[in-house]
N, C-alpha and C positions, 0 to 999 in steps of 0.2 A: 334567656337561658338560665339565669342566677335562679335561685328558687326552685328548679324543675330539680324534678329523682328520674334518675335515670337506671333503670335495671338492665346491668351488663349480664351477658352470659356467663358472667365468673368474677367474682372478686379481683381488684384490681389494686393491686398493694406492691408487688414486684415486677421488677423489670419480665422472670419467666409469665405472668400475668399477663401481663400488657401484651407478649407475641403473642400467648393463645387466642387473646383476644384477636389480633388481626389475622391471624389464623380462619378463625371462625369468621369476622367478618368478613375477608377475602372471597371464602367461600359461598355467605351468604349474599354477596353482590356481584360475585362472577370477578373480581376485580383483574386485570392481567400480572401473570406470576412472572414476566420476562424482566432479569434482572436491571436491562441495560435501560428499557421504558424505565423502571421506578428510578432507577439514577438520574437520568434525565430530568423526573419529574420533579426528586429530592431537591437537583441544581435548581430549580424552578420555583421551588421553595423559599433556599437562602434566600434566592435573587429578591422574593416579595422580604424575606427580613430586613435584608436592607435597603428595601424600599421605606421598609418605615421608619427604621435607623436615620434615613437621610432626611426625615421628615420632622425626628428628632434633632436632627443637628440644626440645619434651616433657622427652626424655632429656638437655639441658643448660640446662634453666631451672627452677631449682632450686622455679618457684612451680606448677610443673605435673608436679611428678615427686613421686612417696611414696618413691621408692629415691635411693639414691646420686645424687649428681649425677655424671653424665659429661660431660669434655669434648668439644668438637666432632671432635676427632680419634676418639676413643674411639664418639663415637655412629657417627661416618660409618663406622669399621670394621666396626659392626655392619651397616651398613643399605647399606655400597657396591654387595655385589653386587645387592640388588634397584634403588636408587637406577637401576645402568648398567644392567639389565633394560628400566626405562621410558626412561630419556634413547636406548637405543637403538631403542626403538620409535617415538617421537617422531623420532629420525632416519629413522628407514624409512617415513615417511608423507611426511615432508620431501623423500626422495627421491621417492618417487611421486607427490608436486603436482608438483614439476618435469617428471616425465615426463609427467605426464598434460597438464601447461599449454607443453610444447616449451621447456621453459627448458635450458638447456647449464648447471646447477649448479658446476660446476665455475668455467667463464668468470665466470657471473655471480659468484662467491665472488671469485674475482682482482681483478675490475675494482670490485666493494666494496670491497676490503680497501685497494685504491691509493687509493681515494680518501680511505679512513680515516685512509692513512699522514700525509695533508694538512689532515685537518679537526682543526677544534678545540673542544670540545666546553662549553655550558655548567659542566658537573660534571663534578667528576673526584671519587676514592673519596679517602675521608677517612689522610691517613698513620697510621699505628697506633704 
């Protein structure tokens, strides 16, 4: 797939992009618009990310591996391009609840992220 040009039916630079796009693809493969099917399918999703997630761990926990231990760097090289295979499927279902539920993804991702810039959160990630 590296090396191929792919001509979308539209520029694909923002999040409102990316829905038209599944918009039009939706339409161009019949795909089904029933909200509850694509959630279903989104869970189905994760579930393969952490499929490879787990696949990644294995390969750097030395009590579940017979080979070499690899670091986390080392396993994700292995497993990156299938890892962004599923997180981008998981995106394109993300997008089509939006379309399917009249969300403007885009707006609503802005008006989260303002309000994030403000909140404050029990937890925060431990310093390393």
């Amino acid at each position: 797939m590296q090396g191929e040009t792919t001509n979308f039916p539209n520029e694909m630079h923002t999040i409102e992009d990316f829905q038209a796009f599944h918009r039009w693809l939706d339409a161009q493969k019949g795909f089904a618009t029933d909200i509850f099917l694509n959630m279903t399918m989104l869970s189905g999703e994760i579930g393969e990310v952490a499929q490879v997630l787990k696949q990644v761990y294995f390969m750097i926990d030395p009590a579940h591996t017979n080979q070499e231990v690899k670091t986390l760097e080392e396993a994700l090289t292995i497993h990156r391009e299938n890892l962004g295979q599923e997180l981008a499927d998981c995106l394109a279902y993300i997008f089509k609840l939006a379309n399917y539920t009249g969300v403007d993804l885009q707006q609503a991702y802005l008006e989260k992220m303002a309000k994030n810039l403000h909140r404050t959160w029990k937890y925060k990630a431990e310093e390393e």
